[in-house]
Structures are given as C-alpha cells and as structure tokens.
C-alpha positions in Angstrom: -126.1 186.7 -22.7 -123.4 183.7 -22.1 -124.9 180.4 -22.2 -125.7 178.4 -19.2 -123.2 175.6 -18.5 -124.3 172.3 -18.1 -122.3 169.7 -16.5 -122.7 166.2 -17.5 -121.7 162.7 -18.4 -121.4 161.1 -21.5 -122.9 157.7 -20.4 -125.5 155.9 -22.7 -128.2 156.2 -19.8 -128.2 160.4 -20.1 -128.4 160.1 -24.2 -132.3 160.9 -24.2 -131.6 164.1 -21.4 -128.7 165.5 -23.3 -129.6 164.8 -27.2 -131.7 167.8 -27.4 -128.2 169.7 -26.2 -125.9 167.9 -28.4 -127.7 167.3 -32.1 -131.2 168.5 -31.3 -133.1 171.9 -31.4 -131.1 173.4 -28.6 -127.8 172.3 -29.8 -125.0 175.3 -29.1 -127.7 177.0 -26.7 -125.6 175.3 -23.9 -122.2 174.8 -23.1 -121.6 171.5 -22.2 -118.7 169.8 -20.1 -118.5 166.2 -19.8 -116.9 164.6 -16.7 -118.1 162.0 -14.0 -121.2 162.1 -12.0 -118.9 163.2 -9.1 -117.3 166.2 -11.7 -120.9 167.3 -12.4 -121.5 167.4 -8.7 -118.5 169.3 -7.9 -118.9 171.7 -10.7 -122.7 172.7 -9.4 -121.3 172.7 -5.9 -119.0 175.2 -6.6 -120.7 177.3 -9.3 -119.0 176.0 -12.3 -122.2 174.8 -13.7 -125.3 176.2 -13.7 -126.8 172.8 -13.5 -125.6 169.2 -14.2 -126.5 165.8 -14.2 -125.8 164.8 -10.4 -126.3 161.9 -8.3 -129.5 162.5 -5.8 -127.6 162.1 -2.4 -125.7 165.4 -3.8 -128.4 167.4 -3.9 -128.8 167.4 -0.5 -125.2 168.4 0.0 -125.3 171.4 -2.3 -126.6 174.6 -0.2 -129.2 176.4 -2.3 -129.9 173.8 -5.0 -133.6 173.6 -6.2 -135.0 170.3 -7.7 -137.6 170.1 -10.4 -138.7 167.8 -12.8 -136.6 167.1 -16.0 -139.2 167.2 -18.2 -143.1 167.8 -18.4 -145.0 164.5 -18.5 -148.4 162.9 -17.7 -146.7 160.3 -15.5 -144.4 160.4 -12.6 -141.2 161.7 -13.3 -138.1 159.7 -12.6 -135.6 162.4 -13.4 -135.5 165.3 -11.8 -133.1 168.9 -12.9 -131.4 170.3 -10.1 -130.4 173.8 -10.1 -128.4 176.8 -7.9 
C-alpha cells in the first residue's frame, strides 16, 4: 500500500502537527510535500494530496472534504484535519 500524501507547509506554527511526520514515530509512513497554504489547498482540491494543511475558508470550497479534529484532546480543539 502507497503512503498517503500529505500536503503541507514548513512554517514554525505547523512544527507540533507535522513532527510526528518528519523525526517522530511516523516518520516515512507519509509522503510529505511542502508548499504554501494555497499549494496544500490546491493539491487536496485536486486529489494530489490525500490531506494537507489548508486554510479554513478552503474547506468549504473543496467538494467532498470531511473535517475532524487533528488530534484527540480533553479540551476544544483548535485544529482541525480535513480530508477527501
């Protein structure tokens, strides 16, 4: 089985959702591509990803994407993971 494709950006603010990806337990599980937050939008959008790291006003302009939350906690979540 290939490994999903992520798209995302390599901005300090997305360290703690991508560090797992890049040097943790899950590194080379994914394939990662690094672009803009517009890229990862248009890569999702068109199937390039199978998620990314997207602004929120996309997700309403993707048909089909699903949200959920990033990751299980006891508190509201801020981030979400969006998803075709």
């Amino acid at each position: 089985m290939a490994a999903p494709k992520v798209s995302v950006v390599q901005y300090l603010n997305t360290v703690p959702l991508i560090w797992g990806m890049l040097r943790g337990e899950q590194q080379g599980k994914y394939e990662l591509t690094f672009t803009t937050p517009a890229g990862c939008a248009d890569a999702v959008r068109q199937r390039n990803a199978d998620l990314g790291i997207i602004p929120s006003i996309e997700y309403q302009r993707i048909d089909g994407a699903r949200s959920s939350p990033a990751f299980p906690s006891p508190r509201r979540a801020k981030s979400k993971a969006f998803s075709c």
